[in-house]
SETI-372796 format. One line per 8 residues: number of its first residue (from 0); their letters; for each residue x, y, z of C-alpha. Coordinates in Angstrom, 3 decimals. Layout:
# SETI-372796
NUM> A> X,Y,Z ~ ...;
# end
This chain:
# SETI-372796
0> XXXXXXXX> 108.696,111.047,96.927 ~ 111.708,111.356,95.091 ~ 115.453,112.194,96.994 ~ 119.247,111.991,96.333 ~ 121.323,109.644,98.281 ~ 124.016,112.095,100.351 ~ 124.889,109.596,102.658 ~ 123.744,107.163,105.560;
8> XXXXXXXX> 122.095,110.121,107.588 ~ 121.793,112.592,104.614 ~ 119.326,112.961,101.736 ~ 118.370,115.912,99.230 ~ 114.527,115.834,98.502 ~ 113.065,116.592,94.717 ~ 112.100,120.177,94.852 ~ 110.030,119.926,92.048;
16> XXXXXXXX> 112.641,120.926,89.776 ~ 116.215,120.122,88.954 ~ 118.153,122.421,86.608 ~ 120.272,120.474,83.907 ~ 122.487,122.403,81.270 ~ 121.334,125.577,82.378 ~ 117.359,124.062,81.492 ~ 115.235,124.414,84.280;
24> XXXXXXXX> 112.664,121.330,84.450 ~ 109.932,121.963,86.663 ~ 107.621,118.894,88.105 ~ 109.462,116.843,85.361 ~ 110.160,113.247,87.959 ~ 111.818,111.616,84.679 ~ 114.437,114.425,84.269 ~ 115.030,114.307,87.934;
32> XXXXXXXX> 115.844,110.839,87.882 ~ 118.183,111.141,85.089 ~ 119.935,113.262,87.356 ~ 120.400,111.086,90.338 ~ 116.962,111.371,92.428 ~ 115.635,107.804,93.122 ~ 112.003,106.583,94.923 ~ 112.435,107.364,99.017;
40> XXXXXXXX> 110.916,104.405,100.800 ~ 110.429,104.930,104.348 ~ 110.459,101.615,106.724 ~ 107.314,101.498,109.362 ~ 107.944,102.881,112.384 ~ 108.584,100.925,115.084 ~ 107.081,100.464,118.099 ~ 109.623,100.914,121.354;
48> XXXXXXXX> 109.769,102.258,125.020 ~ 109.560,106.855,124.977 ~ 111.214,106.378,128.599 ~ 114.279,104.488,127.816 ~ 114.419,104.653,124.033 ~ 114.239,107.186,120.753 ~ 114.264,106.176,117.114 ~ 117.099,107.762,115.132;
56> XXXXXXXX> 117.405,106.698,111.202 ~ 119.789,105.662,108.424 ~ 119.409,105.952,103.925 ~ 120.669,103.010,102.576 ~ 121.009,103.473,98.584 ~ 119.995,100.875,95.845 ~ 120.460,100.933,92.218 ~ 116.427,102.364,91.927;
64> XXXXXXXX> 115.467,103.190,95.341 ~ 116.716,104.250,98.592 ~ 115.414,103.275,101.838 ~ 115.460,104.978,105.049 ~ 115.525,102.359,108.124 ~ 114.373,103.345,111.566 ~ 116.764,102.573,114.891 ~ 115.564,102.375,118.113;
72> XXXXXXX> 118.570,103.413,120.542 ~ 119.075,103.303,124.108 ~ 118.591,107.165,125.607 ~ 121.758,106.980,127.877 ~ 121.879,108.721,130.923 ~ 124.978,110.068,132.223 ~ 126.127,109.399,136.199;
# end
């Protein structure tokens, strides 16, 4: 799967097209990646508590690839 980096908690997924000069390419991955989109890995989930825990996520870019990394974080409950 192909995506553009946004930021740490935003990406833009590969359509299937990208539109360059006013050229529409259509299922065309090299022309997308000349354009910025890059290989989305995706970490394994991990394993952690439902009752006292949820997994949020964060892209990290790299020159070919960006990853997206799983966090586990601490549901807080409010007194």
């Amino acid at each position: 799967m192909l995506a553009k980096y946004i930021n740490e908690k935003r990406i833009e997924r590969y359509r299937g097209y990208v539109i360059i000069d006013g050229t529409t390419y259509a299922n065309n991955e090299q022309k997308a990646k000349e354009v910025g989109f890059k290989e989305l890995r995706i970490d394994e989930q991990p394993t952690y508590d439902e009752q006292t825990e949820w997994l949020d996520y964060e892209y990290e870019e790299f020159k070919t690839i960006i990853k997206q990394h799983w966090v586990v974080m601490p549901i807080e409950v409010e007194v």
